[in-house]
C-alpha positions in Angstrom: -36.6 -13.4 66.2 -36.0 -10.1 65.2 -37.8 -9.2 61.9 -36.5 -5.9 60.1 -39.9 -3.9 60.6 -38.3 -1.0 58.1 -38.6 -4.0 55.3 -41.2 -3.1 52.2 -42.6 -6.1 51.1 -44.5 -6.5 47.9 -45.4 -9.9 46.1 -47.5 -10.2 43.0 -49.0 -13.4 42.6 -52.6 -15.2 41.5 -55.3 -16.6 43.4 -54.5 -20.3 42.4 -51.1 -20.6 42.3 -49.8 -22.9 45.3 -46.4 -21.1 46.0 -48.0 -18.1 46.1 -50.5 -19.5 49.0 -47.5 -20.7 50.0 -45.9 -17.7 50.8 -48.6 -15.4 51.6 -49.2 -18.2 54.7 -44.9 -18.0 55.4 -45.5 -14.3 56.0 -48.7 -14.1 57.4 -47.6 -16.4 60.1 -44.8 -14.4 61.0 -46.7 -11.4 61.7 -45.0 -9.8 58.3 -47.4 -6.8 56.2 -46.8 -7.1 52.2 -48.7 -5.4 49.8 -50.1 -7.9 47.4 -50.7 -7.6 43.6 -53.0 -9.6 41.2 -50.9 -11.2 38.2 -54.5 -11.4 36.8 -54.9 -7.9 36.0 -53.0 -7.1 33.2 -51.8 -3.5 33.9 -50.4 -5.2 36.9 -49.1 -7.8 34.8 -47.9 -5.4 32.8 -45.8 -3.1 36.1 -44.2 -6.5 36.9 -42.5 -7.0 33.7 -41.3 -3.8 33.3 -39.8 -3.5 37.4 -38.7 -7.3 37.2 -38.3 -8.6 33.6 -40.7 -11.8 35.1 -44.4 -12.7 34.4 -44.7 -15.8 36.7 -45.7 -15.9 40.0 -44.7 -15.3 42.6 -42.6 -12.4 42.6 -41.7 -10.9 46.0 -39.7 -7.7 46.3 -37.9 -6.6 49.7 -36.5 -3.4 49.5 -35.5 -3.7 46.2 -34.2 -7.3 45.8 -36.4 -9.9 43.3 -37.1 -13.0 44.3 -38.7 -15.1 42.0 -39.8 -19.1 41.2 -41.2 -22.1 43.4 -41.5 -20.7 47.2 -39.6 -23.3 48.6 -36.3 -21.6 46.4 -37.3 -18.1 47.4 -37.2 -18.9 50.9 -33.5 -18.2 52.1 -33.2 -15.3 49.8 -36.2 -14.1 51.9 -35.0 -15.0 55.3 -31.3 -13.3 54.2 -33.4 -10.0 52.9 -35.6 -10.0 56.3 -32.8 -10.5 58.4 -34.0 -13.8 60.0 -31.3 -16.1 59.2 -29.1 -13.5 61.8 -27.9 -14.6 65.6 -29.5 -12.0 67.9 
């Protein structure tokens, strides 16, 4: 598969939460880099409300799309926004 290597990921998530250990492991198996924010801190907290409107977790951002709630319903919105879901 072809992955779009331009593609910014960023997810904020916490330590305990299974979808977010869910989809650090989805990425992390694909080879994908992400930058990772702590929902625990609260200035960070803080930035994800104010770029997103959410404070649950996870939040993953790619290139500018929000996706947001249980990994399992983030998943195709992800694939679409990576490019993986295309015939090459």
């Amino acid at each position: 598969m072809n992955y779009h290597a331009q593609s910014s990921i960023e997810i904020f998530t916490t330590p305990t939460c299974p979808d977010c250990l869910a989809l650090k492991h989805w990425l992390d198996a694909r080879g994908l880099t992400y930058l990772e924010r702590d929902l625990r801190d609260p200035t960070i907290a803080e930035e994800a409300k104010v770029r997103t409107g959410l404070r649950i977790a996870p939040i993953t951002l790619i290139d500018g799309q929000i996706f947001y709630g249980p990994f399992g319903d983030q998943l195709k919105g992800i694939e679409n926004a990576l490019g993986l879901n295309c015939a090459n």
